[in-house]
C-alpha positions as CSV (number, residue, x, y, z in Angstrom):
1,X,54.0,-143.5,173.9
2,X,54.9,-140.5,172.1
3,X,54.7,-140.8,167.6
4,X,58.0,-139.4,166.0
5,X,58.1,-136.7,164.5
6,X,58.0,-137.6,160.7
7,X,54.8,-140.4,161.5
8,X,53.3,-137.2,163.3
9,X,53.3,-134.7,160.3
10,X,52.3,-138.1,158.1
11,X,49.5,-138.2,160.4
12,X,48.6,-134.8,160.0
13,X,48.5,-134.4,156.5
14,X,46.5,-137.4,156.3
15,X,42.8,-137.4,155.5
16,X,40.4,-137.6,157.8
17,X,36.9,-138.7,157.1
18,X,33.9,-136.8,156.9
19,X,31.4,-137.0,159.9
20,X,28.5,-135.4,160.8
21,X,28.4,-133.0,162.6
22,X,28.9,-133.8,166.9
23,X,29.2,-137.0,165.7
24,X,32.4,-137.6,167.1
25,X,31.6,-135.9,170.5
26,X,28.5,-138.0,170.5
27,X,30.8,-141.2,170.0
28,X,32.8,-140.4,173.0
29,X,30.1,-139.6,175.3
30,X,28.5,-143.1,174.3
31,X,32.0,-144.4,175.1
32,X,32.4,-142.5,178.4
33,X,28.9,-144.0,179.0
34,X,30.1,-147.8,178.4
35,X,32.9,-147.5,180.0
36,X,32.0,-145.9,182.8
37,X,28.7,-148.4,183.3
38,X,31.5,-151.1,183.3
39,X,33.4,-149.9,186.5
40,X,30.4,-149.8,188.1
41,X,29.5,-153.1,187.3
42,X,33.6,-154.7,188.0
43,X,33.5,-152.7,191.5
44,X,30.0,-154.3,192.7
45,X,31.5,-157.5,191.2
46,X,34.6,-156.9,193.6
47,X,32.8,-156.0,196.4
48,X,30.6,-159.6,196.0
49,X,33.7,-161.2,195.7
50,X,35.4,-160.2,198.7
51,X,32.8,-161.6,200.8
52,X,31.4,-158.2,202.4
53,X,27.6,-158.3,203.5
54,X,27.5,-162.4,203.0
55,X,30.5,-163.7,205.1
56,X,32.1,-162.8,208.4
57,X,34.8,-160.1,207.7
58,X,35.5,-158.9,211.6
59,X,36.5,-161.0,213.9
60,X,36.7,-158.5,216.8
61,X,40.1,-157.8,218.5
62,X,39.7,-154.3,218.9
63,X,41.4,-154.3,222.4
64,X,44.7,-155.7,221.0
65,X,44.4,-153.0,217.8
66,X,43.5,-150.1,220.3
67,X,46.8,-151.2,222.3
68,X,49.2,-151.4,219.0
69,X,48.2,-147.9,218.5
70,X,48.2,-147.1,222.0
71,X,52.0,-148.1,221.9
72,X,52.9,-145.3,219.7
73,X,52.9,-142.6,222.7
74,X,55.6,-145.4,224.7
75,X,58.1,-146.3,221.8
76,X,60.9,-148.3,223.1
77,X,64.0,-145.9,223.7
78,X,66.8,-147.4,225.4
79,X,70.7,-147.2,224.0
80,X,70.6,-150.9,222.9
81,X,67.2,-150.9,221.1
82,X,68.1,-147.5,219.7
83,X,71.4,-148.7,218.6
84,X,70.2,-151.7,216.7
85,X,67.0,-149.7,215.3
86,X,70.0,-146.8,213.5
87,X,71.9,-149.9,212.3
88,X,68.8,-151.4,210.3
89,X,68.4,-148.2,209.4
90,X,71.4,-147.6,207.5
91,X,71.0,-150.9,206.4
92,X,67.8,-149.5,204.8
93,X,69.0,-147.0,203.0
94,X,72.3,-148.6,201.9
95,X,70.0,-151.2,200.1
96,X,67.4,-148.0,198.5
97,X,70.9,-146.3,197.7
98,X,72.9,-149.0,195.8
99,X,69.0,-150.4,194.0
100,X,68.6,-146.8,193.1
101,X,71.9,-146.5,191.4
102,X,71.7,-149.6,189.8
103,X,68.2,-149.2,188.4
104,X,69.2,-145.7,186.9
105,X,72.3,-147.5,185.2
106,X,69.9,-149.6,183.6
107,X,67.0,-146.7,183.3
108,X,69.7,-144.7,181.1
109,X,70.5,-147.4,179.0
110,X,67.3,-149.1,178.6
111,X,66.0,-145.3,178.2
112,X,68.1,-144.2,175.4
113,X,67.4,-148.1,173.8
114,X,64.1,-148.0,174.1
115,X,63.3,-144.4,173.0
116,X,61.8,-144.0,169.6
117,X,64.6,-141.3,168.4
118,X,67.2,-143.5,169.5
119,X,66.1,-145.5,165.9
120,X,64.6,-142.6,163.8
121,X,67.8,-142.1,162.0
122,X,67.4,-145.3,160.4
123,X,63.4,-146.3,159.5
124,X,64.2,-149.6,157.9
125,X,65.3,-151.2,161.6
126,X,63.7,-148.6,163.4
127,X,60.6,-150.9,164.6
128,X,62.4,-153.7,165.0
129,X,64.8,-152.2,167.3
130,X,62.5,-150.5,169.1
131,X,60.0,-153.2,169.7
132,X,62.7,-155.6,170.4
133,X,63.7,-153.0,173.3
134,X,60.5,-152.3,174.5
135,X,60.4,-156.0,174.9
136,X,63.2,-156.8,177.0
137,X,62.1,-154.6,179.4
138,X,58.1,-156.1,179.8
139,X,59.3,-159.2,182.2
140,X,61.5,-157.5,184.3
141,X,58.7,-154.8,185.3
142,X,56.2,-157.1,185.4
143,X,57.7,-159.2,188.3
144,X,57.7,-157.7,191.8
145,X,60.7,-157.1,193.9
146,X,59.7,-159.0,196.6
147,X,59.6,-161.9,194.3
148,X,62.8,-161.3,192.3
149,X,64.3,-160.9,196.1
150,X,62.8,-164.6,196.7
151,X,64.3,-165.7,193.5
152,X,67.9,-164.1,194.3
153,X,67.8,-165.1,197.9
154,X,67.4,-169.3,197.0
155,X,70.3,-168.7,194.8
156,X,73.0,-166.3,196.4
157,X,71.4,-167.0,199.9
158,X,71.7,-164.3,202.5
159,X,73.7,-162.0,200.9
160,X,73.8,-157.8,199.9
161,X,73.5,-158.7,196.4
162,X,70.2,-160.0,196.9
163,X,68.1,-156.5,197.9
164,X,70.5,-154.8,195.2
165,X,69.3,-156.6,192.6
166,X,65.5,-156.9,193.8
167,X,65.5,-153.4,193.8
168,X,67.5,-152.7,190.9
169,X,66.2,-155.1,188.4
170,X,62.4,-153.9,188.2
171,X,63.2,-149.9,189.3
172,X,65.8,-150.0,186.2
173,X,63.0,-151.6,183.8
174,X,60.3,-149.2,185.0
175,X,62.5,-145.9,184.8
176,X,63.4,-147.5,181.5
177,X,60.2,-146.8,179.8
178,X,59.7,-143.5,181.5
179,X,62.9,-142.0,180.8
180,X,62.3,-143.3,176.9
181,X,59.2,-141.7,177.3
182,X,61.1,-138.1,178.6
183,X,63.8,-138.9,175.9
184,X,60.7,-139.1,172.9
185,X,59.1,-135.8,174.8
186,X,61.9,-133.9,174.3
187,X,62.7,-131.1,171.9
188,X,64.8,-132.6,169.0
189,X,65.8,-129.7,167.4
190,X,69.4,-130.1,169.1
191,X,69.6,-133.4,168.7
192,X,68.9,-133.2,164.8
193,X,71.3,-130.3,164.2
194,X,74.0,-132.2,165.4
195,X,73.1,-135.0,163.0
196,X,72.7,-132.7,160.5
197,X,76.5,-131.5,161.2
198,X,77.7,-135.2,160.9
199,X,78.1,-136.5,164.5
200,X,76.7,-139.5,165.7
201,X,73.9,-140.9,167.4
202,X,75.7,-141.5,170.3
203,X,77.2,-137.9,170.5
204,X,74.1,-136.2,169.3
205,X,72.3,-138.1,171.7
206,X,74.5,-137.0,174.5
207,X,74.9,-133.6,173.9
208,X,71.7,-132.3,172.1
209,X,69.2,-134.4,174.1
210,X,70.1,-135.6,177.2
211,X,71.2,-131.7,178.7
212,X,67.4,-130.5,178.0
213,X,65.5,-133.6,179.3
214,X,68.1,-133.7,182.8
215,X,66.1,-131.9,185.0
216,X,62.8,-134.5,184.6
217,X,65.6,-137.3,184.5
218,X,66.7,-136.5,187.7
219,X,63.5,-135.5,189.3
220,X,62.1,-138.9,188.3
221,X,65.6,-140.4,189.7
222,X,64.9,-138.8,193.0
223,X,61.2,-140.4,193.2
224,X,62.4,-143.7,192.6
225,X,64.9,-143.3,195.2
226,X,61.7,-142.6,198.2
227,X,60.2,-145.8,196.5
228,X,63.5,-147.9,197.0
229,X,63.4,-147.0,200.8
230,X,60.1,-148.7,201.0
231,X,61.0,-151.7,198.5
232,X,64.3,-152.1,200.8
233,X,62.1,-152.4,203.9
234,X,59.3,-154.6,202.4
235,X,62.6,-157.2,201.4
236,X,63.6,-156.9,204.7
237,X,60.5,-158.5,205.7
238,X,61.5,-161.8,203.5
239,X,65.2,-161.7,205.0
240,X,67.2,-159.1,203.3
241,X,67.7,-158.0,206.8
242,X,67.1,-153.9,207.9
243,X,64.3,-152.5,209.4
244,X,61.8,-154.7,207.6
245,X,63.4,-157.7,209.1
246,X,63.5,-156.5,213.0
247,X,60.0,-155.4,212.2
248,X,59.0,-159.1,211.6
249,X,60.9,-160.4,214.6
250,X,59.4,-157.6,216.7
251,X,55.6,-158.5,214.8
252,X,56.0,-162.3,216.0
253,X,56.9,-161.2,219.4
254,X,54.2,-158.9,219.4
255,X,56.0,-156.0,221.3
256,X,54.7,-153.1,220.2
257,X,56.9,-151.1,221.4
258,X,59.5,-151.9,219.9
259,X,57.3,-152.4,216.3
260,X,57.0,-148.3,217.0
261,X,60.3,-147.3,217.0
262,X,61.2,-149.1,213.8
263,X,58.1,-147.2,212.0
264,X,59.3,-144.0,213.4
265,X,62.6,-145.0,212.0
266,X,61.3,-146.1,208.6
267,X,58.9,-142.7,208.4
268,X,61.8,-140.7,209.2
269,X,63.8,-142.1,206.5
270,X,60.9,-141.4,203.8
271,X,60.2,-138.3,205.3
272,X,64.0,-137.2,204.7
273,X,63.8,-138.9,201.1
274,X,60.3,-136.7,200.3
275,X,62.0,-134.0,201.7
276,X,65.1,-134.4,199.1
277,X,63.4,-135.2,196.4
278,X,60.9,-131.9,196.7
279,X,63.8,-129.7,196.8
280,X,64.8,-131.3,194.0
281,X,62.0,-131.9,191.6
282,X,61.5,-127.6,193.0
283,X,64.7,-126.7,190.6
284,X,64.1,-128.5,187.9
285,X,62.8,-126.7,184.9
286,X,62.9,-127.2,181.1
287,X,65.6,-123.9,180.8
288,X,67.2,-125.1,183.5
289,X,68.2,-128.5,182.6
290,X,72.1,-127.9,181.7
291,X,72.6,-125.5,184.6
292,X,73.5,-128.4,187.1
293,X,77.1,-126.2,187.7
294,X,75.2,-123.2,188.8
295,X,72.2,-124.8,191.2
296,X,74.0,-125.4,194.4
297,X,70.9,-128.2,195.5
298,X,71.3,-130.2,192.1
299,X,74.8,-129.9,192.1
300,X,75.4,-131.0,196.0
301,X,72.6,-133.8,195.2
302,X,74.9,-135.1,192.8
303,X,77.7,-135.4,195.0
304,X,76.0,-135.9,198.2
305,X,74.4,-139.0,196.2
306,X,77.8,-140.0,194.8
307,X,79.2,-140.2,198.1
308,X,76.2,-142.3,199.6
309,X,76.8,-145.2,197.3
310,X,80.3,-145.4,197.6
311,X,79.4,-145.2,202.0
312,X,76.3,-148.1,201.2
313,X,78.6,-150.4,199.5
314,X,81.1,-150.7,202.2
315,X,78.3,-150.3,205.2
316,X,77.1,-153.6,203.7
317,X,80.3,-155.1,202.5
318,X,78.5,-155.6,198.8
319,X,80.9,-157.9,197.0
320,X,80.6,-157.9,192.9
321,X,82.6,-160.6,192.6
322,X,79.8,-162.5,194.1
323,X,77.7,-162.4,190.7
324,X,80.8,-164.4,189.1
325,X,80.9,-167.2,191.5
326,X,80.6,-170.9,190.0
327,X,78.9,-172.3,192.9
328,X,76.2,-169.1,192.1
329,X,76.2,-170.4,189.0
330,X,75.5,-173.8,189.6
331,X,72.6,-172.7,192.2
332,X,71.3,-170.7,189.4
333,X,71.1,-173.6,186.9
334,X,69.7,-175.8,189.5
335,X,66.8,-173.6,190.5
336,X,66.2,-172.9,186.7
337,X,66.1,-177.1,186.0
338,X,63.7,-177.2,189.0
339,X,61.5,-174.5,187.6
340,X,61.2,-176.4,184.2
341,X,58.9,-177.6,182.6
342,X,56.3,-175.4,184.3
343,X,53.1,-177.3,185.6
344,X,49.8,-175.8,186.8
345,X,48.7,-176.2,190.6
346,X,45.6,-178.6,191.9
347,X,42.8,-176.9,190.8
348,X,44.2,-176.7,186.9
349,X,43.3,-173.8,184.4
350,X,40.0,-173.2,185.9
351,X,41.5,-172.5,189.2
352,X,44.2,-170.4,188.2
353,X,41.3,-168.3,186.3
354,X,39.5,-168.1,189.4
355,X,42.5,-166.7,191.4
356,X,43.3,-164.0,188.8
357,X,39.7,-163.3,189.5
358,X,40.3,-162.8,193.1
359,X,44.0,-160.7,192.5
360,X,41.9,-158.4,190.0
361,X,38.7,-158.2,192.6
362,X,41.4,-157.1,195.0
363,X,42.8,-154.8,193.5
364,X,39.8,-152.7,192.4
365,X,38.9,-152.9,196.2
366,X,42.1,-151.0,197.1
367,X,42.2,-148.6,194.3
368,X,38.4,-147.8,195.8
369,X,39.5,-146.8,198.9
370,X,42.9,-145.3,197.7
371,X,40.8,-142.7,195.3
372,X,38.4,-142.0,197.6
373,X,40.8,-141.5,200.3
374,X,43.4,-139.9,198.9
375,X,41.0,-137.7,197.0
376,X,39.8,-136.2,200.6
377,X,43.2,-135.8,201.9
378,X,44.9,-134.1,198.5
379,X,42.4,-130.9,198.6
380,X,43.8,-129.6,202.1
381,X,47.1,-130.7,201.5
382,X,47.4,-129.1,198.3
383,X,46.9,-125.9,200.9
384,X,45.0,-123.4,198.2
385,X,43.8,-120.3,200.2
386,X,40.2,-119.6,199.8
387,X,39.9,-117.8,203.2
388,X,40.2,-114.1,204.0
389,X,40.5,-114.2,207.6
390,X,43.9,-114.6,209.4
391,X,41.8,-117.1,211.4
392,X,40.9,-119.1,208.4
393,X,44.0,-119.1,207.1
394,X,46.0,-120.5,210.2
395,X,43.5,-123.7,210.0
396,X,44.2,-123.8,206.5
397,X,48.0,-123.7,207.0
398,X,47.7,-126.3,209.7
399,X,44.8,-128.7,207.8
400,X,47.7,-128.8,205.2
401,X,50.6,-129.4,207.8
402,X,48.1,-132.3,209.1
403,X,47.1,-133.8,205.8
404,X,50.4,-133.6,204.4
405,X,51.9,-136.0,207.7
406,X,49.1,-138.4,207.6
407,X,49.7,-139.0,203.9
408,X,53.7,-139.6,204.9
409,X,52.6,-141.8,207.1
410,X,50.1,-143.7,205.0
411,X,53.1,-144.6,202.4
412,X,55.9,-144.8,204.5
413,X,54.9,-148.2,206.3
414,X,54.7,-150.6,203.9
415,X,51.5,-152.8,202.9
416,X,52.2,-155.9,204.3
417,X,53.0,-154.1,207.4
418,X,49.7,-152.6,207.1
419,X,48.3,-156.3,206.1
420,X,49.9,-157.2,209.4
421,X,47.6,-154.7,211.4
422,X,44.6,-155.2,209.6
423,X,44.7,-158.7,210.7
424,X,44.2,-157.9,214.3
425,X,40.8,-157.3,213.6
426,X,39.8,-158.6,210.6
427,X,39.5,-162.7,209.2
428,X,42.3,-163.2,206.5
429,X,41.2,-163.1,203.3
430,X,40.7,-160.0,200.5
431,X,39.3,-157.6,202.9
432,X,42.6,-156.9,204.6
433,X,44.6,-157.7,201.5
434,X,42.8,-155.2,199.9
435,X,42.2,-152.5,202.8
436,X,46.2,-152.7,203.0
437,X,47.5,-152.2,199.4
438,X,44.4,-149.7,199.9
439,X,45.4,-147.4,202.7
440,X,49.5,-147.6,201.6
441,X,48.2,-146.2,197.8
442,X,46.2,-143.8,199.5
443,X,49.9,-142.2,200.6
444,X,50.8,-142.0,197.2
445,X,47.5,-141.2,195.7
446,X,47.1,-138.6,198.0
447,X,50.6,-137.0,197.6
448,X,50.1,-136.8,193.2
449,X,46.5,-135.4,193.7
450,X,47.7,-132.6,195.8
451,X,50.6,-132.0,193.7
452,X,47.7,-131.5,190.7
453,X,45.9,-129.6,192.6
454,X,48.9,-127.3,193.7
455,X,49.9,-127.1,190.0
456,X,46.2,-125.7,189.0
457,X,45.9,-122.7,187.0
458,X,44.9,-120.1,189.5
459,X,43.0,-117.5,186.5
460,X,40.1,-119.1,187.1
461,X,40.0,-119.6,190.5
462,X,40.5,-115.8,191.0
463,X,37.8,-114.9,188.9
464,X,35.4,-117.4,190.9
465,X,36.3,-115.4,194.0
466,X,36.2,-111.6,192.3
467,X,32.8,-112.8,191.5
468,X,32.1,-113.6,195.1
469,X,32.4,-117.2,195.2
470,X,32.8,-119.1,198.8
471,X,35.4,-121.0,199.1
472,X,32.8,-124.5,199.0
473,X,32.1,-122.8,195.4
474,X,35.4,-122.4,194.2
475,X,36.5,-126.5,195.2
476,X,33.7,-127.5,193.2
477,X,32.9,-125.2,190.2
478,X,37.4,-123.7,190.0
479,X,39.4,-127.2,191.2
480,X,37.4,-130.2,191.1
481,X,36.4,-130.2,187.4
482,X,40.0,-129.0,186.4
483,X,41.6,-131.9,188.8
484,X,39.5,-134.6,188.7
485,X,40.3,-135.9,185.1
486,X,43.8,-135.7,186.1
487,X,42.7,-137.6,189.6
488,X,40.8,-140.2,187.3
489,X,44.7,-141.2,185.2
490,X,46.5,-140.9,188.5
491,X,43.9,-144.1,189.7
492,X,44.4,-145.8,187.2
493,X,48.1,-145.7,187.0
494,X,48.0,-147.4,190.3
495,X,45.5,-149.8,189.3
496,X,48.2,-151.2,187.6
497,X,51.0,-151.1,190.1
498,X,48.3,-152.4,192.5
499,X,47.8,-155.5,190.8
500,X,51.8,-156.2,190.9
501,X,51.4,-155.1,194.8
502,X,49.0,-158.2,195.5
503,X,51.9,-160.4,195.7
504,X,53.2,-158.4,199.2
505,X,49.8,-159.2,200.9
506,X,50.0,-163.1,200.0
507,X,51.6,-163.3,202.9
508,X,48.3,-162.3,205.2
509,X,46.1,-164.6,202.7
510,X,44.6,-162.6,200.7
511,X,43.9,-164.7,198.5
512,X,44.5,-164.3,194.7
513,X,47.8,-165.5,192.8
514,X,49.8,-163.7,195.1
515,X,49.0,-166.7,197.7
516,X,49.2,-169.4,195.6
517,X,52.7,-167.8,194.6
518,X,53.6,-167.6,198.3
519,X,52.8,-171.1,198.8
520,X,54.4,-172.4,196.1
521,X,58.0,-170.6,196.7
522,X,57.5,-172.4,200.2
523,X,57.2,-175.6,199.5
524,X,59.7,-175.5,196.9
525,X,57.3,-176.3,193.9
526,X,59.2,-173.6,191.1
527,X,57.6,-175.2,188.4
528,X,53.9,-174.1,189.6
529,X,55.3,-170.6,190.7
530,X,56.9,-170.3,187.2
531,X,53.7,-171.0,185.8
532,X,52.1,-168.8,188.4
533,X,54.4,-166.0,188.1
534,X,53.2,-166.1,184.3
535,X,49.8,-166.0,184.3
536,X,50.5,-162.6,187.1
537,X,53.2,-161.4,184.5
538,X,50.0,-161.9,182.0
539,X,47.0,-160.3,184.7
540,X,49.2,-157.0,184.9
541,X,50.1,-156.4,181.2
542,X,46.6,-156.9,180.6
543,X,45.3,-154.9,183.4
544,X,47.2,-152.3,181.4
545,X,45.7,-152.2,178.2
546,X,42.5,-152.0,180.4
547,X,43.6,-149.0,182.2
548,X,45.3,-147.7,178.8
549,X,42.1,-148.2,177.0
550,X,40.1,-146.3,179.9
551,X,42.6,-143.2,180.0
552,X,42.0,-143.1,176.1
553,X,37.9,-142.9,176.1
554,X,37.8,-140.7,179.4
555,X,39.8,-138.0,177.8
């Protein structure tokens, strides 16, 4: 959260107190010290609590996961399977298409709400406003999309509307706060001219700040749209229909084959998104922001995407009208009166303590082996040259190529797909729960290390090798002590999404309030999932002043 700019020069003409001298550094290596002596202690706490070294974890079946595997040489290829595997396709990406559009709707307007310059024309509401903003969007991003797609799918049933709005609801909340975030970031000198020449918020607003902050607006538009493709497919799963829906069918049938095809499908499609999105996020610049008329890719992005929503909504005949049915309504109300007044489940308080215990253990298992994972695979994809040799070189060139596709692959195929694997071999329980949500965040850990990596200042790397440092000597004296801080906020970030992403793996039992959520949705009890849903709404906000609180003292 960025401080406006009058609270900032306040700040900075405020006194500070007198300290001793390396007082302060002395503080925040005690700090660092604390801190860091209590991760240690909440990942061997995790590691307890999963069950690994007391209980049986495997339960063999390493024939049946060697086969699954085996299955990707032998996709199935014929017309009809083909046929059906392009339609859920397109069924896909209509949903990720019409969510995306309708979560940037929301991003620009809960963005421009929610931004602290939005109010800092007018102190005396300006925290009241803003905080009152900021609020309306904490719920919304605090529930998953698989269960807001539960929610919509007992009340409009199976219908489009439902994956829209699963997507579109949560997306629009989080691109909310990070295109406030942009909006706050932003030079204001524009934007306070204009109010100095007498126009409005509104137009000042429009003219003098959006133009310079478009080029991150869009770039973070365009990574939203890669995560809708996976959201769309993880819905399908539940009964939105697309691939994630033939991918159940073809999971309880247990032909492989078929299983294959869809993933290539579904990796294709992210493949083509990442793709996009690079050549995208490639033009953007801060001096470049207004120039959408003169960049062929942003401009043809614009209309390319313009043209794909109006294609999504009649591919799968989305109906507005829908939203103003009575008998929606009435469904609506129904579900709501059900859901009210929220009880707690069997086991009471103490039980639903116990299960945050479990969601939280879980989630510091997968952001484990995400880190350490994705940690490996970002330094060769990031592709820095530290060989001489044409020889070197090449295996550089194609150690990138490599690492680069696994990491695709890893976050293209969603966790509860992964869940679904795991559970070939392993006893359900957190171990697979957490190896899933691990190995999908190792995709997009990976991907934002090597994009730090990549975006390294290369001055003193070049003066570690005109000194005649190997290239072992340059990774850990040039890049690692420059990337790993940065590595450190990326995990932590994802902590946080992690701990919404437990809900997807309920499904496998993993245990935590994501099963006792899944449970409870299937046997109808709403008042127990509200309550549920509360205490996870509760978990993840305060998993984030954890994480926030971490980022601050490891700085």
């Amino acid at each position: 959260m960025t401080l406006t700019t009058a609270r900032t020069e306040a700040l900075e003409r405020s006194p500070r107190p007198a300290a001793g001298k390396g007082a302060g550094p002395r503080r925040r290596s005690r700090r660092r010290w604390v801190w860091g002596l209590l991760i240690a202690l909440a990942m061997a706490v995790s590691v307890l609590a999963s069950g690994i070294g007391t209980e049986q974890v495997v339960k063999g079946g390493g024939s049946e996961f060697l086969e699954f595997f085996g299955a990707a040489l032998q996709p199935r290829l014929d017309g009809e399977f083909l046929l059906l595997t392009a339609t859920a396709a397109l069924t896909t990406l209509a949903y990720a298409v019409l969510g995306t559009a309708l979560s940037l709707v929301i991003g620009i307007v809960g963005g421009v709400l929610g931004s602290q310059v939005w109010w800092w024309s007018n102190r005396r509401r300006s925290a009241v406003g803003w905080g009152l903003a900021r609020a309306a969007l904490v719920v919304p991003r605090g529930i998953h999309e698989v269960v807001w797609g539960l929610f919509f799918l007992a009340i409009f049933g199976l219908d489009p509307i439902v994956a829209v709005l699963a997507i579109g609801i949560p997306f629009g909340a989080v691109t909310a706060k990070v295109f406030a975030e942009l909006l706050d970031e932003t030079s204001r000198k524009p934007y306070i001219a204009l109010l100095g020449g007498g126009a409005g918020r509104r137009s000042a607003i429009l003219y003098g700040l959006l133009p310079p902050a478009m080029g991150d607006l869009l770039s973070y538009g365009f990574y939203r749209f890669e995560c809708a493709i996976r959201s769309a497919a993880i819905l399908g799963l539940v009964g939105a229909g697309g691939l994630g829906f033939q991918l159940a069918l073809s999971f309880q049938a247990l032909r492989y084959e078929e299983i294959w095809t869809l993933l290539y499908a579904l990796i294709l499609l992210s493949v083509a998104a990442d793709y996009w999105s690079s050549r995208v996020r490639a033009r953007r610049s801060g001096d470049r922001g207004l120039a959408l008329r003169h960049d062929p890719v942003l401009a043809g992005s614009l209309l390319f995407g313009a043209v794909l929503i109006g294609l999504s909504v009649w591919w799968v005949g989305l109906d507005l009208a829908t939203l103003w049915s009575g008998q929606v309504w009435e469904s609506g109300m129904g579900l709501l009166a059900q859901a009210w007044p929220p009880h707690l489940a069997e086991g009471g308080m103490t039980g639903l303590l116990e299960l945050a215990g479990v969601t939280v253990a879980m989630s510091i298992l997968a952001v484990m082996v995400a880190f350490a994972g994705g940690a490996l695979l970002a330094i060769p994809a990031a592709g820095r040259r530290s060989s001489r040799s044409r020889i070197g070189r090449a295996g550089q060139g194609l150690s990138r190529m490599a690492s680069k596709l696994v990491l695709v692959i890893l976050r293209a195929i969603p966790a509860p797909v992964w869940a679904l694997l795991l559970l070939f071999v392993l006893y359900p329980g957190i171990v697979p729960g957490a190896l899933a949500l691990g190995v999908y965040t190792m995709g997009v850990l990976g991907r934002l290390m090597a994009e730090t990596t990549e975006n390294l200042d290369d001055r003193p790397l070049r003066a570690l090798r005109a000194q005649g440092a190997s290239g072992a000597q340059v990774l850990c004296y040039g890049v690692l002590p420059a990337a790993v801080p940065r590595f450190v906020a990326y995990g932590l970030y994802r902590w946080e999404v992690t701990v919404r992403d437990t809900v997807v793996v309920g499904v496998v039992g993993a245990g935590g309030l994501g099963l006792l959520l899944d449970h409870q949705l299937a046997s109808f009890d709403y008042g127990g999932a509200f309550t549920t849903l509360a205490a996870l709404i509760i978990l993840t906000f305060a998993v984030d002043l954890t994480s926030a609180a971490l980022r601050r003292a490891l700085r």
